[in-house]
N, C-alpha and C positions, 0 to 999 in steps of 0.2 A: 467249688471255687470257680467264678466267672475268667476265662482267659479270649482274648485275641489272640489269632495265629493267621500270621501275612504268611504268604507264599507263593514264592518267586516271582513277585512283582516287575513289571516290565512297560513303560511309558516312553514315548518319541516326544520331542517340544521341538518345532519347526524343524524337522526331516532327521534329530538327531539323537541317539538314544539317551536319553538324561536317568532312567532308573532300567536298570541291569540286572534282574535278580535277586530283588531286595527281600530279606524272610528275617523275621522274628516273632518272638509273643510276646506278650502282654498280662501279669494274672490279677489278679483283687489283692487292694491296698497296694500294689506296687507303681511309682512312678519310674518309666522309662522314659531317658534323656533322648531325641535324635540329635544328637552332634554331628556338625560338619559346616563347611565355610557357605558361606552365600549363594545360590547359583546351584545347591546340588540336589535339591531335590526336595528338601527335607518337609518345604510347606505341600509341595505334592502328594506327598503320600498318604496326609492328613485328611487332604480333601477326597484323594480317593475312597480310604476307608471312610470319611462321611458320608460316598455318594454322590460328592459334587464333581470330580471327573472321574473317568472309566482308562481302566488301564487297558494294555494292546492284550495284554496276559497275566497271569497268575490269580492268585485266590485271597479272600479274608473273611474267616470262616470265625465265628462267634459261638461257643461251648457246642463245635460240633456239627453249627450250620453253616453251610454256605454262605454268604451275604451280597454276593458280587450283584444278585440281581432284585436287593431285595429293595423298595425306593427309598428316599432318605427321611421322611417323618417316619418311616416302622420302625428305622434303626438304633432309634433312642439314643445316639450318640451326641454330645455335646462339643460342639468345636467354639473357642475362643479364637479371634481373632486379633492379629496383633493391632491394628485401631480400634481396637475394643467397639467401634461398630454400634457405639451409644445415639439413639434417636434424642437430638437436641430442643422436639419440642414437646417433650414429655418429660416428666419429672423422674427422681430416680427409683420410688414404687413401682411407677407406670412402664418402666426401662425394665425393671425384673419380674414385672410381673406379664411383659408381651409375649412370652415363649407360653405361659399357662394358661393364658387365654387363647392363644391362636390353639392348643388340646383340649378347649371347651372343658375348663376344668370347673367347678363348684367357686363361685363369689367367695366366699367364706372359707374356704382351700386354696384358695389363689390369697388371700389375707394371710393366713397363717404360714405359707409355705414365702413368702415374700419374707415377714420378719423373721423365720429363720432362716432363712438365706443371708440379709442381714446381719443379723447375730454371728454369723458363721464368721463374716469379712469382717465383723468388729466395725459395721457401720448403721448400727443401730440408733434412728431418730436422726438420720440422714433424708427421709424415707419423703417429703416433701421438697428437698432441695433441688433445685435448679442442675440440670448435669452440667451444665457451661460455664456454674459457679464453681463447680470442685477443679481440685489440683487433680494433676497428673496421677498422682501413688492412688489419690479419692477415687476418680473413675475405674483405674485397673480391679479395684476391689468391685463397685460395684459392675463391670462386666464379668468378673470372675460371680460374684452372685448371682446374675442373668445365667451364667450356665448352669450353675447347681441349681437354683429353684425346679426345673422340670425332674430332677431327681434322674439324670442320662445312668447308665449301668456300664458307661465309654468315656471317660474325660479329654478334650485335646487340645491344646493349649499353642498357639502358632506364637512364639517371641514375644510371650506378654510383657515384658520390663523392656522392650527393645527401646520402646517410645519416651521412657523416665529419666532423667540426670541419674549420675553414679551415685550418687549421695540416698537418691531415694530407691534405688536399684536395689542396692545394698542392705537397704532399712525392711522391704519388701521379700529378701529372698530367703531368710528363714519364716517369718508369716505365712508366706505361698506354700512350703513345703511343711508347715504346721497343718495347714488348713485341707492340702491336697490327701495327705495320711487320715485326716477326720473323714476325711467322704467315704472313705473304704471303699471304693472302686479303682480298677485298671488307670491309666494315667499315661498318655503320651504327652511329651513335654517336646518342645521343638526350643535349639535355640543357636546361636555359633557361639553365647560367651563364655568358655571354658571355666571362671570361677562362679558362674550361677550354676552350670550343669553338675558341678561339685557337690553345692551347698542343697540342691533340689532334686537331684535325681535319688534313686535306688537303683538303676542299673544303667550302663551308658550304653549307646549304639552309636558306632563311627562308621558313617557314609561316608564316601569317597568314591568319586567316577562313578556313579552308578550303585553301587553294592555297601553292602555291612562289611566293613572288613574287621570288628573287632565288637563283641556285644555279652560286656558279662559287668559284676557288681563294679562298681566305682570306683574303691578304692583297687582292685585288681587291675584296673586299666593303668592305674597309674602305678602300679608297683610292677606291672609286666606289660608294658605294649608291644602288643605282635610284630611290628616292623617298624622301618624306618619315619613312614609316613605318620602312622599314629603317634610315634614318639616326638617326632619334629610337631605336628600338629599340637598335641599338650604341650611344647614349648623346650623341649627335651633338645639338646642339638650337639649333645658331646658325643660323634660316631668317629669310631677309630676300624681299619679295618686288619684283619689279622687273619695268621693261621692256626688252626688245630693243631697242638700237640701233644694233650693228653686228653681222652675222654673220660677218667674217672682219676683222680678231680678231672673236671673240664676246667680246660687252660690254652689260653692261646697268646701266642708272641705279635704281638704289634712291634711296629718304630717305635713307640715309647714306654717296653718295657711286656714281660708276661703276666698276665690277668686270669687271675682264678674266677670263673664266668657262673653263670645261672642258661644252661640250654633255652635254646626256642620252645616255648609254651608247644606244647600239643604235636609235636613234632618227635623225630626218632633225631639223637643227638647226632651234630656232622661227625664224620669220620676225623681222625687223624691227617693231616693234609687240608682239610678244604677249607677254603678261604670264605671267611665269615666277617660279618658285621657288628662291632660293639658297639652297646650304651652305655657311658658314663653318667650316672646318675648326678645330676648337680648338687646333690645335697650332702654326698659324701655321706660314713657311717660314724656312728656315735660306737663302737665296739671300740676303737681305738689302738689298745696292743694286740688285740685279737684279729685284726684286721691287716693288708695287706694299704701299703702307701703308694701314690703318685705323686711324685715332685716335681713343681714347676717354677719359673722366676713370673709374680704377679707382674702384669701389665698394666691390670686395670683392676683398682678400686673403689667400690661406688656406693653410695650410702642410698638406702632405700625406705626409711621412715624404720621397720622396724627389722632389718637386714641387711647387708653390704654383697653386693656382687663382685664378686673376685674372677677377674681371668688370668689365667695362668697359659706360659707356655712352656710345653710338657719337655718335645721334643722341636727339632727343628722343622719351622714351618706349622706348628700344630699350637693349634689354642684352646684352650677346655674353660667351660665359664661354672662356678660353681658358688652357693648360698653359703653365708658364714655371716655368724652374733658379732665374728670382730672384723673390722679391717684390716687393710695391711699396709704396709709401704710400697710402692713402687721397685721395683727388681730384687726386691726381699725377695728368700728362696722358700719355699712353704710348701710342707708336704699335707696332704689332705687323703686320712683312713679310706679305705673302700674294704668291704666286705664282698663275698662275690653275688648276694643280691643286688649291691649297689652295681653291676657289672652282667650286662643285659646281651645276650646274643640274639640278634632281632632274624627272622626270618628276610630272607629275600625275597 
């Protein structure tokens, strides 16, 4: 099994540390997401492991070997850029087939590996077209083809739908993660928008200030984010803060009530006493009488195409926002199930 393995990554951008200790892997067939907001790094690290900049420190070592010194045509890695980086006065054969001929590859292999690269994006007998004819979603594909024709053994993908309307974003981001799974290679994906790294990823990585502060399967991020910041960051924003008063069940007494909790992931549970941080899960639990309730007077009722946003407030001064199939009325009292996964003690 082919794997990348970053470690502890370390880069300065005008005098100031912008990556801190960045470490993760990478293995075959798996796409990992780097998540994180604008500005943190995330197209950096991309270019380092292609070779186009050098970090102050750390390592990215390929089944074993080193790479930091190895130059960037040995590395067979493919980087996509988010302008897709298409040559406007060459046709879209001539666009996929510029990486296999700059590897002096066979006339007749650079033919057949072009139409199936083609084939691959679903833009087969495209192959003459003009690229300044094609739409937006057209190009994305045929730059996502430019990078698999040379067959890289590294896929890396810098914000490819960043440039698309939502409408074609959307049409585009189960295709990408169809076609990313067919390649059967390793897969970094770069991106900040929270429901494409959903739909696309296999594992997520959340940058922050420098570091990974959270890097496991998808659905686990979002059913367990390590702290306050990831949670807020996925959109998460119901934090109540309390104390420990039992560690088995784990329970703690906030202002608006005691909450049977889900401990800090990876962590030894707080004691008795110590003052901790809750998630309220916005979605509430479908367990219903199995489950423990919070009650608030709705403030806000808001209709969302296919869900209503409900805010509720709990206790005095405290607002909790949560998803629900119904609406409500305005100072209607409405209690909303939680179960203690729905009930998140986040690390500080």
């Amino acid at each position: 099994m082919d794997q990348l393995t970053v470690k502890d990554l370390h880069k300065q951008y005008e005098g100031k540390p912008l990556l801190c200790g960045v470490s993760f892997a990478v293995n075959t067939g798996e796409t990992l997401c780097l998540l994180g907001a604008s500005g943190s790094g995330k197209s950096t690290i991309l270019r380092i492991i292609a070779g186009i900049e050098t970090p102050e420190s750390g390592n990215m070592i390929w089944n074993g070997q080193e790479m930091n010194n190895v130059p960037v045509y040995q590395r067979n890695f493919g980087l996509m850029f988010q302008d897709y980086a298409l040559f406007p006065h060459l046709n879209v054969e001539e666009n996929v087939a510029f990486g296999l001929r700059m590897q002096k590859i066979p006339t007749n292999q650079v033919k057949e590996r072009v139409c199936a690269a083609l084939d691959r994006v679903n833009m087969t007998g495209f192959g003459m077209r003009r690229v300044t004819d094609l739409s937006g979603g057209e190009q994305q594909r045929i730059a996502l083809a430019r990078a698999l024709a040379p067959q890289p053994r590294l896929l890396m993908l810098d914000e490819p739908l960043a440039a698309l309307d939502r409408g074609t974003r959307l049409e585009l981001q189960e295709e990408l993660r169809s076609v990313l799974h067919a390649a059967g290679i390793p897969v970094i994906y770069v991106t900040h928008d929270q429901e494409e790294a959903i739909v696309v990823s296999d594992r997520l990585a959340l940058l922050n200030e420098g570091r990974i502060v959270q890097c496991t399967a998808t659905e686990s991020v979002f059913a367990a984010p390590r702290n306050r910041w990831v949670a807020a960051f996925l959109g998460m924003t119901n934090f109540l803060r309390g104390t420990v008063v039992t560690e088995s069940p784990f329970t703690v007494s906030t202002d608006c009530g005691v909450f049977e909790a889900t401990p800090p992931m990876d962590l030894q549970t707080p004691s008795v006493g110590s003052q901790v941080t809750l998630l309220i899960k916005p979605t509430g639990s479908s367990e219903g009488a199995n489950s423990h309730c919070i009650t608030g007077r709705v403030v806000v009722s808001a209709f969302l195409g296919d869900h209503y946003r409900l805010r509720l407030e709990v206790c005095t001064g405290i607002q909790l926002e949560f998803s629900s199939p119904r609406g409500a009325q305005i100072s209607e009292m409405l209690s909303i199930p939680l179960s203690p996964q729905d009930v998140i003690c986040l690390e500080d």
